[in-house]
C-alpha positions as CSV (number, residue, x, y, z in Angstrom):
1,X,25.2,-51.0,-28.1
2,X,23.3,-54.0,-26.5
3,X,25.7,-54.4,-24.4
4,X,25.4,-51.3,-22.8
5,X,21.7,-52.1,-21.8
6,X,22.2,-55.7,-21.2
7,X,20.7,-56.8,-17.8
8,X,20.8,-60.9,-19.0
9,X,21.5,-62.9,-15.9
10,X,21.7,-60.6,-13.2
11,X,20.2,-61.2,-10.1
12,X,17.3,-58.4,-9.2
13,X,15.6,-58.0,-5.8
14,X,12.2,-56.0,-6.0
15,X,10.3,-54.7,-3.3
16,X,6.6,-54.4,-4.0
17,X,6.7,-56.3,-7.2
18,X,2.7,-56.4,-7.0
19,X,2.4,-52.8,-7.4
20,X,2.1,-50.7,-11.0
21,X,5.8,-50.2,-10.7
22,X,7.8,-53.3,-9.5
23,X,5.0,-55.5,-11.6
24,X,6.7,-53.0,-14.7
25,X,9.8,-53.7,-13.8
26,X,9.4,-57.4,-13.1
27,X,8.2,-58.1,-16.5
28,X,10.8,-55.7,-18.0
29,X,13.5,-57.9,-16.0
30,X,12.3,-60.7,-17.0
31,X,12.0,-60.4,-20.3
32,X,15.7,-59.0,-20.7
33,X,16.8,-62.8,-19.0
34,X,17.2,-61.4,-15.8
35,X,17.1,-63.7,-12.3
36,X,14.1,-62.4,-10.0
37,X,13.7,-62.4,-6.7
38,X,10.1,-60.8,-6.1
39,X,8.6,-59.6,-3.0
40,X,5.1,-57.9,-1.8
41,X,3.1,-58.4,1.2
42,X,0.0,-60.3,-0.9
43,X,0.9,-64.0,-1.1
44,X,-2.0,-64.4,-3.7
45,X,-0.9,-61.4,-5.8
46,X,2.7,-62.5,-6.3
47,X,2.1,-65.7,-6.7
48,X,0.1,-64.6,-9.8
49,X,2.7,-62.4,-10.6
50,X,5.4,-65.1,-10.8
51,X,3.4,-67.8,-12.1
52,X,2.3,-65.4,-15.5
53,X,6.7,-64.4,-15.3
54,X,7.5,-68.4,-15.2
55,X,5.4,-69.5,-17.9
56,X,7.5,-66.9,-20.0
57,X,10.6,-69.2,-18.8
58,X,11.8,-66.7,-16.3
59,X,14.2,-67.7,-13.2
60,X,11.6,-66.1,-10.4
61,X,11.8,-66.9,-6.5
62,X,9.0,-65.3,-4.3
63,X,9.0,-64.0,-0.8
64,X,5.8,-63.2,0.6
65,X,6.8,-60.2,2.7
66,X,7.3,-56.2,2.9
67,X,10.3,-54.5,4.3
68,X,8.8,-53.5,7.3
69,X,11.3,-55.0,9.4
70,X,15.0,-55.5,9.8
71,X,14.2,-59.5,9.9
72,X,11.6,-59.5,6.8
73,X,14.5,-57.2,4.8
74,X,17.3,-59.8,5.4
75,X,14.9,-62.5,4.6
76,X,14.4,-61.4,1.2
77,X,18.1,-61.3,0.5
78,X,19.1,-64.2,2.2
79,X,16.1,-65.6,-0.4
80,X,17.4,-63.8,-3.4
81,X,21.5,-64.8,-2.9
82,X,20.0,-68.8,-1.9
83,X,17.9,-68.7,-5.4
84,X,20.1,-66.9,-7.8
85,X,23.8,-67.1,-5.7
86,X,24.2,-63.3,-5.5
87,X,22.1,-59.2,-5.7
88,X,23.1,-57.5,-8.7
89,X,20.1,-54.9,-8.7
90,X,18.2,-53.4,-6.2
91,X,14.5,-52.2,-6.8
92,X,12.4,-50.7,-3.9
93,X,9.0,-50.2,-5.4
94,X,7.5,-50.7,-2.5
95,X,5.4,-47.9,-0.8
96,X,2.0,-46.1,0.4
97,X,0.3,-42.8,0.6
98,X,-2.4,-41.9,3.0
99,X,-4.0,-38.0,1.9
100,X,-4.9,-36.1,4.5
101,X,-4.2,-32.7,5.4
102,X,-2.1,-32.1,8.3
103,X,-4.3,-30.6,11.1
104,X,-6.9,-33.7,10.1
105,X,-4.1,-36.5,10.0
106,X,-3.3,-38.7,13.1
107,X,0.4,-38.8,13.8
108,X,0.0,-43.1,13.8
109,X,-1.0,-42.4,9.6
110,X,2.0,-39.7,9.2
111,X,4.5,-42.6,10.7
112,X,3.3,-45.9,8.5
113,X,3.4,-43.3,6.0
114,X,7.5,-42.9,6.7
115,X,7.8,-46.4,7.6
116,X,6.4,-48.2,4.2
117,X,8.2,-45.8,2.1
118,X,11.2,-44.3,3.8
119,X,12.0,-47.3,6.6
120,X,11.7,-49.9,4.3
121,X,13.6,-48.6,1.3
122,X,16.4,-48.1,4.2
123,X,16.0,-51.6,5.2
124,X,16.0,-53.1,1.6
125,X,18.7,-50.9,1.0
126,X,21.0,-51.7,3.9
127,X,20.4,-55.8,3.5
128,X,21.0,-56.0,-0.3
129,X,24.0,-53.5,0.0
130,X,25.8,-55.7,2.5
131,X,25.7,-58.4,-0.2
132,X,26.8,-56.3,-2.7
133,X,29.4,-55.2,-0.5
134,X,31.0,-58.3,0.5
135,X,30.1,-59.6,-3.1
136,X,33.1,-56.9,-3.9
137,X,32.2,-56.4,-7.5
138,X,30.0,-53.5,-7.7
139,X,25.9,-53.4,-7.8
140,X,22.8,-51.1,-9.2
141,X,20.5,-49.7,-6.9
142,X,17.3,-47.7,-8.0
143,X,15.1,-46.3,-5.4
144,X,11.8,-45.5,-6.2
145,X,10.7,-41.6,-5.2
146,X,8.7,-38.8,-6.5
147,X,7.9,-35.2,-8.0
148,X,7.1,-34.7,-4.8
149,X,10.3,-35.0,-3.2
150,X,11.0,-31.9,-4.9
151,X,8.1,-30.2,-5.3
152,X,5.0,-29.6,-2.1
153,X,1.2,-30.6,-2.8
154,X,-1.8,-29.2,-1.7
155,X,-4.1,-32.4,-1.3
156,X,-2.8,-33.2,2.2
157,X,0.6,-35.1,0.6
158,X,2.4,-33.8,4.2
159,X,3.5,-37.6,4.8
160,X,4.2,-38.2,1.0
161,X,6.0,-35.4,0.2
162,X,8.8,-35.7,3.3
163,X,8.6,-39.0,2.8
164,X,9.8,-38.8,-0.7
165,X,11.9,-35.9,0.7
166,X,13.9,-38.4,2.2
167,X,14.3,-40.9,0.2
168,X,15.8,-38.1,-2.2
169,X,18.5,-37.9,0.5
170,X,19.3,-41.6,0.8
171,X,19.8,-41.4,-2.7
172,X,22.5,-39.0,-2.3
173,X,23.8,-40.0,1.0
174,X,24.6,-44.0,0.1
175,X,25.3,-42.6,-3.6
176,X,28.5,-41.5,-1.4
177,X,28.9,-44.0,0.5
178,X,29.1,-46.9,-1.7
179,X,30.8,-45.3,-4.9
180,X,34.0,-46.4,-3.5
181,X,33.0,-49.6,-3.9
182,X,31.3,-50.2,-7.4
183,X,27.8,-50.0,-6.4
184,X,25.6,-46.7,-8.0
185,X,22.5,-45.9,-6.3
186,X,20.0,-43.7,-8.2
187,X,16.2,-43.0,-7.7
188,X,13.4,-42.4,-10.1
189,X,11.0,-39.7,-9.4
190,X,8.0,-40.5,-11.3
191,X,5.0,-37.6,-11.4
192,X,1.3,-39.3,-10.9
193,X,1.4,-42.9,-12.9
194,X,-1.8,-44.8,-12.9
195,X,-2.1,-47.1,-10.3
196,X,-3.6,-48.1,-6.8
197,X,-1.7,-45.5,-5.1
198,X,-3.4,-42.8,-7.6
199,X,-7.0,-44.4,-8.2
200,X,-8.5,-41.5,-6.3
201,X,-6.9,-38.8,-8.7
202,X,-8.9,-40.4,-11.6
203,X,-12.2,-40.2,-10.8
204,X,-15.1,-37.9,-12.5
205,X,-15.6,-35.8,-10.5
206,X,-14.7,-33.7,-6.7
207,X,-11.3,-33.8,-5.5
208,X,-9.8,-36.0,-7.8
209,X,-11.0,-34.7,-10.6
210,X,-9.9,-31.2,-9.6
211,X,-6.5,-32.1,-8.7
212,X,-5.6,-34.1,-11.6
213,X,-6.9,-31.1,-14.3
214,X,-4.6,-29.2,-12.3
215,X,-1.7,-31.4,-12.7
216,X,-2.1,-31.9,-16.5
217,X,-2.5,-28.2,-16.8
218,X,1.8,-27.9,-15.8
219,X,2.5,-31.0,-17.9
220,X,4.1,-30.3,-21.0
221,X,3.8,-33.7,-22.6
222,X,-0.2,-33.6,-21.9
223,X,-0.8,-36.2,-19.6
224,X,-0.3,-38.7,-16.3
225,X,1.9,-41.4,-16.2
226,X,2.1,-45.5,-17.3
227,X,3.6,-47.9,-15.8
228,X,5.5,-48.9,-19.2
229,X,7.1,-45.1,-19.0
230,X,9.0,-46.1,-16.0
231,X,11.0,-48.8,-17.5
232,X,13.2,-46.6,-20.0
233,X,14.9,-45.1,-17.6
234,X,15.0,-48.0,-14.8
235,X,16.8,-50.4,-17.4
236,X,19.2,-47.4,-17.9
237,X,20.1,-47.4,-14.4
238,X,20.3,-51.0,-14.0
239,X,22.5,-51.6,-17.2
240,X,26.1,-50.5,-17.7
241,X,25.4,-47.8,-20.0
242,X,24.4,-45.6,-16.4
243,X,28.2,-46.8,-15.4
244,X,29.3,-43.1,-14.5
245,X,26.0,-42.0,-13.1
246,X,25.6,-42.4,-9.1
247,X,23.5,-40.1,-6.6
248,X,21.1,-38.6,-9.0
249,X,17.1,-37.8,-8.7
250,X,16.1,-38.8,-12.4
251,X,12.5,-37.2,-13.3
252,X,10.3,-39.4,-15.3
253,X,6.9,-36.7,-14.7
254,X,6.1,-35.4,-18.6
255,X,8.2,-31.9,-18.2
256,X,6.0,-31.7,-15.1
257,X,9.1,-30.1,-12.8
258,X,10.3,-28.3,-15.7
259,X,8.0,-25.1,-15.6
């Protein structure tokens, strides 16, 4: 049975490893023996990051850089394959949110909305898959989305929630492309976890408050997300026991799309 979840000495590129998420799946990774090839836009922040994963004797390269372009995206692969020889395991973590409602957002917000989450899981995407691809043996891909891919908001999540939309759909779409060749590509729609992103959501009182009383109100398990509840299901994706499972949306929200 370890076998089946065995992720020792594969070579795993995260976007937005600084975040609640990647920073989960980073340690997670690296305490499971696998290679790391971590990237986030704050220099000081990941090198904190890999400093505290090296002195736990992992194999960690850092790249200092979002996905926001085609260059940046084949940058951090061209790091990952010159540190570790290859990209086993794809994670884009990276992301932002900007709430406001539609009539009151600018269409500049709406766009680096798309761009952080949608653009540069695309780009990450397309630069580690060629690797893959000309590696010929197959690869894991887990893109990072949302309950509200599936499900509409009404904070003023217009950008999140299409953006999420879509990422639902790249799932799918390079699911299909790419099962040909050995490579799965799955995403993991987490409801609200606690971090940056969601700060707002817990204060005390107003909005936030408001909001987040309503959310655990449809939550079966009884309350928000941690960071640690995302790893289950990543390391299932990333290992051979998810061998046979390719293009799926895989809720980690609590029962919250359930009801």
């Amino acid at each position: 049975m370890s076998e089946l979840f065995d992720v020792a000495e594969r070579s795993a590129l995260i976007t937005g490893a600084t975040g609640a998420l990647g920073a989960a799946a980073a340690r997670a990774l690296a305490q499971r023996g696998a290679k790391l090839t971590l990237t986030a836009g704050s220099a000081d922040a990941l090198e904190e990051l890999g400093e505290e994963l090296r002195s736990a004797g992992a194999q960690v390269e850092l790249v200092a850089r979002r996905p926001d372009s085609e260059a940046d995206a084949e940058a951090m692969a061209d790091a990952a394959v010159k540190a570790h020889g290859r990209i086993d395991l794809l994670i884009t973590a990276a992301g932002m949110n900007k709430v406001a409602f539609i009539q009151e957002q600018s269409p500049d917000e709406w766009e680096s909305v798309m761009d952080a989450n949608v653009r540069g899981s695309w780009l990450a995407a397309r630069a580690a898959g060629r690797r893959m691809l000309d590696q010929g043996d197959g690869g894991k891909v887990v893109l990072v989305s949302s309950t509200r891919g599936k499900l509409g908001h009404p904070a003023g999540y217009s950008a999140y929630c299409t953006s999420k939309g879509a990422i639902d759909s790249l799932t799918k779409t390079l699911a299909c492309e790419w099962g040909r060749h050995g490579i799965t590509v799955n995403a993991i729609a987490p409801t609200v976890f606690r971090s940056d992103l969601t700060a707002w959501m817990y204060a005390e009182e107003g909005r936030g408050k408001d909001v987040r009383e309503a959310m655990l109100s449809r939550i079966p398990l009884g309350r928000l997300g941690e960071p640690d509840d995302f790893v289950g299901p990543l390391l299932f994706l990333l290992s051979p026991a998810s061998a046979f499972v390719t293009g799926q949306i895989v809720y980690v929200d609590g029962g919250y799309t359930a009801g």
